[in-house]
C-alpha positions as protocol buffer text, in pm:
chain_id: "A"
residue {
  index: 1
  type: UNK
  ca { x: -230 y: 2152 z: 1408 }
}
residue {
  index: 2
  type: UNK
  ca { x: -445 y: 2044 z: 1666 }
}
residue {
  index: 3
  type: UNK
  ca { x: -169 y: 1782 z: 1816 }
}
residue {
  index: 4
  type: UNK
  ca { x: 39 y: 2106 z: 1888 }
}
residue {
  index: 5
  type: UNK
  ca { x: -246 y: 2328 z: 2011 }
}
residue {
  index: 6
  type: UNK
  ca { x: -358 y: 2005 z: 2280 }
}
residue {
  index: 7
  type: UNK
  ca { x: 11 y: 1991 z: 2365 }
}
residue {
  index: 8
  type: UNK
  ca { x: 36 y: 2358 z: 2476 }
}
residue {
  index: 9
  type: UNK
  ca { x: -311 y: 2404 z: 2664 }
}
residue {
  index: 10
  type: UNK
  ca { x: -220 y: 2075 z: 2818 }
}
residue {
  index: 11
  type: UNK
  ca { x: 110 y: 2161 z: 2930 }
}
residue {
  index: 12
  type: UNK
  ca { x: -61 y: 2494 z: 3084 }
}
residue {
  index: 13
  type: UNK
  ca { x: -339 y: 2293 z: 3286 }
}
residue {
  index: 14
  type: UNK
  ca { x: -128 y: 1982 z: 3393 }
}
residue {
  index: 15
  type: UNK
  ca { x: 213 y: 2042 z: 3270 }
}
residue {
  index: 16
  type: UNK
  ca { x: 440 y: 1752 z: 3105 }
}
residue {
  index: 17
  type: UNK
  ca { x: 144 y: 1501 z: 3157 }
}
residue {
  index: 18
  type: UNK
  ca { x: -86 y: 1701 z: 3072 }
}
residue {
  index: 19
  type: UNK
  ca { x: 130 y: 1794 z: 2761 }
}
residue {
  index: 20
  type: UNK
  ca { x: 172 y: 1478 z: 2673 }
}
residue {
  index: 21
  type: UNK
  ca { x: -206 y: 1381 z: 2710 }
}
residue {
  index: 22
  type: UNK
  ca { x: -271 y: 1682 z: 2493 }
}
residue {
  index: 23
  type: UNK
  ca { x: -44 y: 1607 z: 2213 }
}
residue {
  index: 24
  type: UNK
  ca { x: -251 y: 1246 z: 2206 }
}
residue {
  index: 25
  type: UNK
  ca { x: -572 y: 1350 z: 2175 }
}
residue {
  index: 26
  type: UNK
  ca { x: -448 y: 1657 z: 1935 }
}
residue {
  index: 27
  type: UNK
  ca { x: -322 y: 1356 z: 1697 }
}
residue {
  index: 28
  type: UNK
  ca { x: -637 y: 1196 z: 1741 }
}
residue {
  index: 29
  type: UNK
  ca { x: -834 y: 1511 z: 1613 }
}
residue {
  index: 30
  type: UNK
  ca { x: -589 y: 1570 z: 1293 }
}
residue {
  index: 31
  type: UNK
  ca { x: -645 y: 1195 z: 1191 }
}
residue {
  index: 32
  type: UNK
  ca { x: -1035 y: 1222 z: 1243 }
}
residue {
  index: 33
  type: UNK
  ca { x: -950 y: 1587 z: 1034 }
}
residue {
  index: 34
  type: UNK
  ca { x: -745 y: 1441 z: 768 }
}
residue {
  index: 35
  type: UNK
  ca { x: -922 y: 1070 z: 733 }
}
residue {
  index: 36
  type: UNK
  ca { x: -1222 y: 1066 z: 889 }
}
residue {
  index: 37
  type: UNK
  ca { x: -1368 y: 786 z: 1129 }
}
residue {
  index: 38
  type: UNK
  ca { x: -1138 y: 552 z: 896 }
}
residue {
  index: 39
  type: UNK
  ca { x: -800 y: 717 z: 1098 }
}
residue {
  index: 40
  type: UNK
  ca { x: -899 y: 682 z: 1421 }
}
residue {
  index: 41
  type: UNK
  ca { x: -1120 y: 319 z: 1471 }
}
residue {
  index: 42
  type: UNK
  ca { x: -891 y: 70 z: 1421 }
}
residue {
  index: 43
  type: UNK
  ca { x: -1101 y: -192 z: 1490 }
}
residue {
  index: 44
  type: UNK
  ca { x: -1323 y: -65 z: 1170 }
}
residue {
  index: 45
  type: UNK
  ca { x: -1000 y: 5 z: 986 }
}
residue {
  index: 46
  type: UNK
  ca { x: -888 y: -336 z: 1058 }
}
residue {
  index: 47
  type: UNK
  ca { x: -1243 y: -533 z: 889 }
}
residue {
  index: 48
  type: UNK
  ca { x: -1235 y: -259 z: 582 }
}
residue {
  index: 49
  type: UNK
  ca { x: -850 y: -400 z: 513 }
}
residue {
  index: 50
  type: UNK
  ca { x: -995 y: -760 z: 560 }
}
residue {
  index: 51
  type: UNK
  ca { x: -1269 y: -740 z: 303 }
}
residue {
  index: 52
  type: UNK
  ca { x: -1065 y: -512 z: 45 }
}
residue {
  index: 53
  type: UNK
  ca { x: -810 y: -795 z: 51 }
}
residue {
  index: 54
  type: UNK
  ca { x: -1047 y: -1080 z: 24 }
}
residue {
  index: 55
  type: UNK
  ca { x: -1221 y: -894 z: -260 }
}
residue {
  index: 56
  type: UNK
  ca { x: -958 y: -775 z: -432 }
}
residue {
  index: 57
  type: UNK
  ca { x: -813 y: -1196 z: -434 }
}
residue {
  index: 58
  type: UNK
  ca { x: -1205 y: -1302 z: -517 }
}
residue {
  index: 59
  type: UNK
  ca { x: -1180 y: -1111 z: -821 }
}
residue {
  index: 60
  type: UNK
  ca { x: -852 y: -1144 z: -947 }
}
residue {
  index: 61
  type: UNK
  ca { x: -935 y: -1483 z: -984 }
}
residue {
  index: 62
  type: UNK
  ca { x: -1311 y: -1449 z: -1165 }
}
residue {
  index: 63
  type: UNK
  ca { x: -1113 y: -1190 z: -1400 }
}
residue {
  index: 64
  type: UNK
  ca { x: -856 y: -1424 z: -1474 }
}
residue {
  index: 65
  type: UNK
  ca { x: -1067 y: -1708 z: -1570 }
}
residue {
  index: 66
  type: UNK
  ca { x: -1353 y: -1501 z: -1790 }
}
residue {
  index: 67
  type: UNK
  ca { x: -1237 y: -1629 z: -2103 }
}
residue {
  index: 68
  type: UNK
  ca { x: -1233 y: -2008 z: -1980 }
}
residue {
  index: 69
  type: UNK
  ca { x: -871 y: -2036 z: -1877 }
}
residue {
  index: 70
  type: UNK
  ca { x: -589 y: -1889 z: -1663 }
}
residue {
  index: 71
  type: UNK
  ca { x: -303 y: -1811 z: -1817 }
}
residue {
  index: 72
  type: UNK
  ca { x: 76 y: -1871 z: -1685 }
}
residue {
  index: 73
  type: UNK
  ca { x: 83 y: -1516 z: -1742 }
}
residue {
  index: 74
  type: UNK
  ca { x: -170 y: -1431 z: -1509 }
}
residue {
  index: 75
  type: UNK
  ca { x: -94 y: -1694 z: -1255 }
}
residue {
  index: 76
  type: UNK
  ca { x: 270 y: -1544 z: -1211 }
}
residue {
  index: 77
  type: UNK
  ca { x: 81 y: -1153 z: -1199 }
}
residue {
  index: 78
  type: UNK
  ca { x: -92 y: -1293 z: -896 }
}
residue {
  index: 79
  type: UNK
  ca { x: 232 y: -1458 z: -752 }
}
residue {
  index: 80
  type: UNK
  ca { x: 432 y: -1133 z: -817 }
}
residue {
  index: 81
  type: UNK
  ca { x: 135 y: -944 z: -672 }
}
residue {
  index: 82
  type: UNK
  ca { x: 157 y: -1194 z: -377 }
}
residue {
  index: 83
  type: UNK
  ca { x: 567 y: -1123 z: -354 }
}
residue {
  index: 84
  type: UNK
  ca { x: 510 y: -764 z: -347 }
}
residue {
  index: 85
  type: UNK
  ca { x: 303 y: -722 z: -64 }
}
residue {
  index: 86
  type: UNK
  ca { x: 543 y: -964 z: 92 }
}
residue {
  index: 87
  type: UNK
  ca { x: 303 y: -1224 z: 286 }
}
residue {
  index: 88
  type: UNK
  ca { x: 350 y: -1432 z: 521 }
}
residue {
  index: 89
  type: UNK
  ca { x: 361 y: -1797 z: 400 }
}
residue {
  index: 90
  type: UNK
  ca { x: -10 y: -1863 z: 614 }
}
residue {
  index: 91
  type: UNK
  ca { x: -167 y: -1505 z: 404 }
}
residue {
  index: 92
  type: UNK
  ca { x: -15 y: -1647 z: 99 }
}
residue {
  index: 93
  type: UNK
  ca { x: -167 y: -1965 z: 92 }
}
residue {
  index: 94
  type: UNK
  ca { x: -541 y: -1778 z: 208 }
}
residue {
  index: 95
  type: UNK
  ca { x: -468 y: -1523 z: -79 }
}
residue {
  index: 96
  type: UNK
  ca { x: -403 y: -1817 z: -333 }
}
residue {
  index: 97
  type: UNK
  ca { x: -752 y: -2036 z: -204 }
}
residue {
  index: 98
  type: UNK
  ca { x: -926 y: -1699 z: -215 }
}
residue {
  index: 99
  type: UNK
  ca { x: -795 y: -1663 z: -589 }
}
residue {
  index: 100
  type: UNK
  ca { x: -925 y: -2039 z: -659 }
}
residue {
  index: 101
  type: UNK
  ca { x: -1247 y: -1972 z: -510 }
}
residue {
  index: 102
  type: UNK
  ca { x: -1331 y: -1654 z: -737 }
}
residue {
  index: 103
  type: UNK
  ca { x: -1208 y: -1857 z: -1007 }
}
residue {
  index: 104
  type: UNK
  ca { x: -1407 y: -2151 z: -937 }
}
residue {
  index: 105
  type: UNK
  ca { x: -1699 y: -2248 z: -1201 }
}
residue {
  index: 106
  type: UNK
  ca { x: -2021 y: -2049 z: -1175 }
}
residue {
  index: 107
  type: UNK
  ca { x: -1915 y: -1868 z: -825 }
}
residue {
  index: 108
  type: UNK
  ca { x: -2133 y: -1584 z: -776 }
}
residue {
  index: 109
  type: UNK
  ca { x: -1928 y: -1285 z: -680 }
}
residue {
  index: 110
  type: UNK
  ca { x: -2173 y: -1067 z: -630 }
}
residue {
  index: 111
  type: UNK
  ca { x: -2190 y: -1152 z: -257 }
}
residue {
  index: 112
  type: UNK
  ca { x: -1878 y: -1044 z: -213 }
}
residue {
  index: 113
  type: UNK
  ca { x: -1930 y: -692 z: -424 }
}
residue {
  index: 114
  type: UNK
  ca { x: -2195 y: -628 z: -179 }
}
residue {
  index: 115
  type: UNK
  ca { x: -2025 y: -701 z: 163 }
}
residue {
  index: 116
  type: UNK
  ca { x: -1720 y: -485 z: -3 }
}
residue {
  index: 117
  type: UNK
  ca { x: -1964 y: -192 z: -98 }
}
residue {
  index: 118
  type: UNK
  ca { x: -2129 y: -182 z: 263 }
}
residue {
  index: 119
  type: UNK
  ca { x: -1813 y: -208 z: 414 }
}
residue {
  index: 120
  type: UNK
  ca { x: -1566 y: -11 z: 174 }
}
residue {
  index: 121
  type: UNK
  ca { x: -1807 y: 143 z: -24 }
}
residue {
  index: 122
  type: UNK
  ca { x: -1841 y: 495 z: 116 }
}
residue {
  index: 123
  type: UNK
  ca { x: -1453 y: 545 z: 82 }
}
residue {
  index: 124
  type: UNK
  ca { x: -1385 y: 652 z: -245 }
}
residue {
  index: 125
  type: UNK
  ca { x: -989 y: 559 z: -233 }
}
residue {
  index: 126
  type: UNK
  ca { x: -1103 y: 224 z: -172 }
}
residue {
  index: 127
  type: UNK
  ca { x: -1362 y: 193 z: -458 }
}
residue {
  index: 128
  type: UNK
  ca { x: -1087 y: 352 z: -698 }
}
residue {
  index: 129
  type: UNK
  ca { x: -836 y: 121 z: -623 }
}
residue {
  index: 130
  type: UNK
  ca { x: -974 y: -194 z: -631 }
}
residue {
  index: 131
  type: UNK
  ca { x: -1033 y: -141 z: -984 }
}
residue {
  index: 132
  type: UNK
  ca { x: -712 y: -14 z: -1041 }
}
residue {
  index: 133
  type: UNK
  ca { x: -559 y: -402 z: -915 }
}
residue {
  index: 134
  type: UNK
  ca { x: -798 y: -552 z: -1115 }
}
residue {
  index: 135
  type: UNK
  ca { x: -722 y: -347 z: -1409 }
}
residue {
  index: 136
  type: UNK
  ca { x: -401 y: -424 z: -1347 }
}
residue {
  index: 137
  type: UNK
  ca { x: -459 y: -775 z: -1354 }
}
residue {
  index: 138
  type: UNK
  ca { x: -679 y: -771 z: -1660 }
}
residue {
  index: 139
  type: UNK
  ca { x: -361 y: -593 z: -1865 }
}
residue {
  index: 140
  type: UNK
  ca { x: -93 y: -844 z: -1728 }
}
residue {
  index: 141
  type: UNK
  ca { x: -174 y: -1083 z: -2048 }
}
residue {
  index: 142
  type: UNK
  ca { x: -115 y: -748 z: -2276 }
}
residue {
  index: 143
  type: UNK
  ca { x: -441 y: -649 z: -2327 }
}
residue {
  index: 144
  type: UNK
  ca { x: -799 y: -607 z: -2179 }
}
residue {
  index: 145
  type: UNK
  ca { x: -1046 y: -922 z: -2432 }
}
residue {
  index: 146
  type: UNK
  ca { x: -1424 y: -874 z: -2450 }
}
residue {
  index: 147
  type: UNK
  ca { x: -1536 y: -1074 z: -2093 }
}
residue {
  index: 148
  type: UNK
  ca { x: -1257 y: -919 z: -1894 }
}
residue {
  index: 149
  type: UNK
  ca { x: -1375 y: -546 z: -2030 }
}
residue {
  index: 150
  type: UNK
  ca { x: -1763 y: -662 z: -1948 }
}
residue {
  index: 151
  type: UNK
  ca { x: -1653 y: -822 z: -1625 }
}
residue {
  index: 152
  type: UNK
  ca { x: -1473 y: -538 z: -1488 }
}
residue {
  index: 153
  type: UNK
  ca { x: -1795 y: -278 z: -1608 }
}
residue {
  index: 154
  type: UNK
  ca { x: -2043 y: -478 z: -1392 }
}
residue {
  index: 155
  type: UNK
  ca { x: -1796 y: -428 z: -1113 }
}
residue {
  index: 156
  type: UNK
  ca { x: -1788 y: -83 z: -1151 }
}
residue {
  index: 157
  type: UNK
  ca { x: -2132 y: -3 z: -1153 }
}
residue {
  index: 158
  type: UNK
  ca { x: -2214 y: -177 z: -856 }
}
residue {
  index: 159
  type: UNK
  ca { x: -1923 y: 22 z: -752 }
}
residue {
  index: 160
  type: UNK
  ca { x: -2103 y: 294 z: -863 }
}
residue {
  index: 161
  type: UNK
  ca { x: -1939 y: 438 z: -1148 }
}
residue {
  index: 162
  type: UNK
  ca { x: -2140 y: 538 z: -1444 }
}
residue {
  index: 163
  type: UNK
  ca { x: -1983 y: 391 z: -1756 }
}
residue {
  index: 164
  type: UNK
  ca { x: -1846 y: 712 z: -1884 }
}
residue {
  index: 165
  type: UNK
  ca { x: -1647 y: 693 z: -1528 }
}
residue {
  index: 166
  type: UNK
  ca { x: -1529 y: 398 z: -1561 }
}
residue {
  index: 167
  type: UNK
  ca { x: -1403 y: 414 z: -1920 }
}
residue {
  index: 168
  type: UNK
  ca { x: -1188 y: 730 z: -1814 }
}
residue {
  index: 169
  type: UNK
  ca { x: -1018 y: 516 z: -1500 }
}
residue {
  index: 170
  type: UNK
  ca { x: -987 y: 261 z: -1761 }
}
residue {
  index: 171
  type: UNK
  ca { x: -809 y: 518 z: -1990 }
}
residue {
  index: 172
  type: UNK
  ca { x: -612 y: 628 z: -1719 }
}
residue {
  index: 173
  type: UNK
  ca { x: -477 y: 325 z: -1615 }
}
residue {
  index: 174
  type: UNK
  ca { x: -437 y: 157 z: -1960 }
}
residue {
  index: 175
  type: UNK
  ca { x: -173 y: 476 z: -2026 }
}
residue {
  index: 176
  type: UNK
  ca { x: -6 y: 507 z: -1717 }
}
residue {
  index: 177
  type: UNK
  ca { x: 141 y: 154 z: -1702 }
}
residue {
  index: 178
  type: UNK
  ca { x: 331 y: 256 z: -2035 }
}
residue {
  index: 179
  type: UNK
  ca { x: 540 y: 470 z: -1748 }
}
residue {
  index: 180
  type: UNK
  ca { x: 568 y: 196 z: -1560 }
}
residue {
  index: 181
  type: UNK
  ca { x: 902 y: 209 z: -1345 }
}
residue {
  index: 182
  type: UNK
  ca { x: 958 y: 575 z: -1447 }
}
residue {
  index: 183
  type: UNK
  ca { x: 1008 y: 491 z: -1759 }
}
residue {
  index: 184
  type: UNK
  ca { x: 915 y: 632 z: -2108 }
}
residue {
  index: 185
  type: UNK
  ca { x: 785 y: 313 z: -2294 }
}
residue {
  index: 186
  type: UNK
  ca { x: 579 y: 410 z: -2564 }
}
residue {
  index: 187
  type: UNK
  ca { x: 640 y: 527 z: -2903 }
}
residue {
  index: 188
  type: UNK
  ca { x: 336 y: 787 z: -2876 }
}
residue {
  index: 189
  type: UNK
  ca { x: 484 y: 923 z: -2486 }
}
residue {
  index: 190
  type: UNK
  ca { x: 342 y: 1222 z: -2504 }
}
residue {
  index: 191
  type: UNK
  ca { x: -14 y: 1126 z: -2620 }
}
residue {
  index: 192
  type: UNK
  ca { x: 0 y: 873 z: -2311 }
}
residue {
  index: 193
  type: UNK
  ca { x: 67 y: 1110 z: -2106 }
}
residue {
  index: 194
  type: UNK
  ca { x: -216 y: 1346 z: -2167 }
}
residue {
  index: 195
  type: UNK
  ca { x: -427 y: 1049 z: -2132 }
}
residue {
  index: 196
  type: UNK
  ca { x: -238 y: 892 z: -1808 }
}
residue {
  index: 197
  type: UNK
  ca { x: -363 y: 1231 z: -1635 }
}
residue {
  index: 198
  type: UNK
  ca { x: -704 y: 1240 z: -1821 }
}
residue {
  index: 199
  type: UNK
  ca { x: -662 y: 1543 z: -1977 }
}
residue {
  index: 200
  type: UNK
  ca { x: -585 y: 1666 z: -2367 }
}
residue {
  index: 201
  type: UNK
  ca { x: -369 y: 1859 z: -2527 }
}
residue {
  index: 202
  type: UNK
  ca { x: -653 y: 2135 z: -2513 }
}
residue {
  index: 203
  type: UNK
  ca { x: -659 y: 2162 z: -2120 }
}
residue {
  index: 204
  type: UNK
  ca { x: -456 y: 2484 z: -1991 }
}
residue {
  index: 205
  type: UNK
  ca { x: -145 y: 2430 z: -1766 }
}
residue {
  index: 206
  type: UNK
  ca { x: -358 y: 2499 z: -1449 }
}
residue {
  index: 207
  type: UNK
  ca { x: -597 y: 2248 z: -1556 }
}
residue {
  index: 208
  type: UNK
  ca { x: -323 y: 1988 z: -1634 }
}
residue {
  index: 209
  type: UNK
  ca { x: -139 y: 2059 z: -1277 }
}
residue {
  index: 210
  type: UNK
  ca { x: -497 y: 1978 z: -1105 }
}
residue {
  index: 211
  type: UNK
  ca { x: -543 y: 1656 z: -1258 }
}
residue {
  index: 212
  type: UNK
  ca { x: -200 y: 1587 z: -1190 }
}
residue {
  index: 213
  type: UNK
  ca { x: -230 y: 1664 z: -814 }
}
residue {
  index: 214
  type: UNK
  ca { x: -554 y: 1525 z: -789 }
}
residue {
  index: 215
  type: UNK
  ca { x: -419 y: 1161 z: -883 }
}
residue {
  index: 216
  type: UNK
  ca { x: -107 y: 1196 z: -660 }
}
residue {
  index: 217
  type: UNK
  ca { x: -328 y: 1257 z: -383 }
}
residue {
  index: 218
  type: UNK
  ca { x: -526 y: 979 z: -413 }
}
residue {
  index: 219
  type: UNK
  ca { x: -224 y: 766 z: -446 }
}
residue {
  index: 220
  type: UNK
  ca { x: -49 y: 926 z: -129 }
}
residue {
  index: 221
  type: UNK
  ca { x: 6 y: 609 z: 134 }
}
residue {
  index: 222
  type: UNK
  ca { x: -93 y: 839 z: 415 }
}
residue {
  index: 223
  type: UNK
  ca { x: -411 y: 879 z: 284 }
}
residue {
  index: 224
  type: UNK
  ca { x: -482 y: 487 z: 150 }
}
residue {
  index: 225
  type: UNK
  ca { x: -368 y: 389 z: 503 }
}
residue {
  index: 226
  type: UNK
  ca { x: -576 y: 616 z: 630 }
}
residue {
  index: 227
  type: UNK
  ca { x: -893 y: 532 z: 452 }
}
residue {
  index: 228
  type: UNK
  ca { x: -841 y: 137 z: 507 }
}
residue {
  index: 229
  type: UNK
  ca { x: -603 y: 31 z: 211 }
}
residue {
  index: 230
  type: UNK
  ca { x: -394 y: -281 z: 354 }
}
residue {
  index: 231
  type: UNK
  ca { x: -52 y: -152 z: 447 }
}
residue {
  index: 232
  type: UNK
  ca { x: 114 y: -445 z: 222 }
}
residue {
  index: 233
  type: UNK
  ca { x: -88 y: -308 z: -44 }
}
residue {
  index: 234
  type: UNK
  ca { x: 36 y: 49 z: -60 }
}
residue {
  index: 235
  type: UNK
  ca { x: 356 y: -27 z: -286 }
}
residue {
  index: 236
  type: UNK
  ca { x: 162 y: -78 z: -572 }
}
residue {
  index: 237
  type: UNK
  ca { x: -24 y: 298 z: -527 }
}
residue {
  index: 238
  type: UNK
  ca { x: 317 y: 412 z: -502 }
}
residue {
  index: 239
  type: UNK
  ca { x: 413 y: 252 z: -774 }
}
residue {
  index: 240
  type: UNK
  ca { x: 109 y: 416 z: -951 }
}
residue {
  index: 241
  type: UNK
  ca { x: 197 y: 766 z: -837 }
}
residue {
  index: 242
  type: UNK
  ca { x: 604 y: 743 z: -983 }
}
residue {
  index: 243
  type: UNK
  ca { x: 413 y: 639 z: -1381 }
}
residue {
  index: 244
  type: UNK
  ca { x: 175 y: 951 z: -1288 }
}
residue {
  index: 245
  type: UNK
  ca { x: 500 y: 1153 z: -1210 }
}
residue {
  index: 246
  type: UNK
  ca { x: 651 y: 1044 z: -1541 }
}
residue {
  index: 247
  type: UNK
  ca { x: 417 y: 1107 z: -1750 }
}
residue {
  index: 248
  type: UNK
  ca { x: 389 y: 1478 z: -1584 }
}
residue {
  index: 249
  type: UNK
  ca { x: 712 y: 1597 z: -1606 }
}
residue {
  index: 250
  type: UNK
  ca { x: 706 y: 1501 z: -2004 }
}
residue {
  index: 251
  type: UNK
  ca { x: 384 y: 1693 z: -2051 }
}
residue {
  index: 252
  type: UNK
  ca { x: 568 y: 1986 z: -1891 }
}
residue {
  index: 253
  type: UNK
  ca { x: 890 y: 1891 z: -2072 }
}
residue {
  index: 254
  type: UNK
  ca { x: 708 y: 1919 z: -2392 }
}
residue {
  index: 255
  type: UNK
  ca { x: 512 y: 2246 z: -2318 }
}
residue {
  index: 256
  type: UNK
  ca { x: 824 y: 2417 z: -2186 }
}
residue {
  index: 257
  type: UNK
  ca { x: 984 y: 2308 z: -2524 }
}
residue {
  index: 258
  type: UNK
  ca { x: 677 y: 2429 z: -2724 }
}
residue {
  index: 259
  type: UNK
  ca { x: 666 y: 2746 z: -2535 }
}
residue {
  index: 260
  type: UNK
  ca { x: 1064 y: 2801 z: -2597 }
}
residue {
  index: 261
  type: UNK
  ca { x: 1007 y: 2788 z: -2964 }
}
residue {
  index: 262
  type: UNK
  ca { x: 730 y: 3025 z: -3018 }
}
């Protein structure tokens, strides 16, 4: 709005260049409208990215080792997760040595929570989705053990997240990968997908639709660019968004059906 509204006043004051001057600084405004400070400093933009990928690689590797080993299984989740962000082969190896240095005996990552919280911290897109990766990760061997669970709760509250927070994300996340690809791949679909939104059978159809709008906005690229999320980074929120979209449509599918019969 305000790209167009610059554009016209400074078309009227200077003409072309002034329209052209006006339609910059318009942009500028709806970024600073849309993302805050996060869409318009680059230079801040640029360290948030920096730390939320050196964090998210720190971890990966302390989750993957909680329980005293690292699985093939896990080592080829971080080498996929490596492939999809497609890397360069210089990123790659400073992801990997990142990776070994969470994983590394008695490394403290607490450090590392703390420079993420001062410098990612106030962004709640960026808090959310660094434990959705590392969620993520944790399921990649099938299931969530004891240390990973405990691991991933100290994480969170120095996130911030109260426990009953976390265990909903958890919930959440835990049901939406059994959409994963768009697909239906569960034998109880529709209970996952009450819980993939975090909702019940109980909640009304307006209620349902909010939750469900509420988690494709925080998975919308524009915004996760916008708020710092690494470009390379944003196929896996997209990703996240098409298992939220699944498991929507079936929850409406099976209403509409319900509905139909009474």
């Amino acid at each position: 709005m305000f790209k167009l509204i610059g554009a016209i006043i400074g078309f009227l004051v200077l003409g072309f260049l002034g329209a052209f001057l006006g339609f910059f600084m318009g942009s500028f405004m709806d970024r600073y409208r849309a993302f805050g400070s996060a869409g318009v400093n680059p230079f801040s933009a640029g360290h948030r990215q920096t730390v939320f990928i050196e964090t998210v690689f720190i971890l990966m590797g302390k989750l993957a080792k909680t329980d005293g080993r690292i699985t093939e299984v896990e080592v080829s989740h971080v080498e996929q997760f490596i492939l999809r962000l497609g890397m360069t082969a210089d990123h790659r190896l400073r992801a990997i040595s990142l990776f070994k240095q969470g994983a590394a005996k008695d490394y403290d990552i607490h450090p590392k929570l703390s420079e993420f919280v001062a410098i990612c911290g106030h962004t709640n897109s960026l808090r959310q989705m660094l434990l959705v990766y590392l969620i993520i990760m944790g399921l990649s061997d099938g299931d969530l053990n004891d240390a990973e669970e405990e691991l991933l709760k100290d994480v969170a509250r120095r996130l911030g997240y109260s426990e009953a927070a976390f265990m909903q994300l958890l919930d959440m996340v835990m049901n939406q990968t059994h959409f994963a690809g768009g697909q239906v791949n569960s034998a109880n679909a529709i209970e996952d997908a009450y819980k993939a939104l975090g909702v019940t059978p109980k909640n009304t159809d307006k209620e349902i639709k909010r939750a469900y709008r509420k988690l494709m906005s925080q998975y919308h690229p524009d915004k996760l660019m916008g708020q710092g999320v690494p470009d390379e980074m944003i196929s896996i929120a997209t990703e996240q968004a098409k298992e939220v979209q699944t498991a929507y449509d079936l929850i409406k599918k099976e209403r509409g059906q319900n509905q139909a019969a009474a």
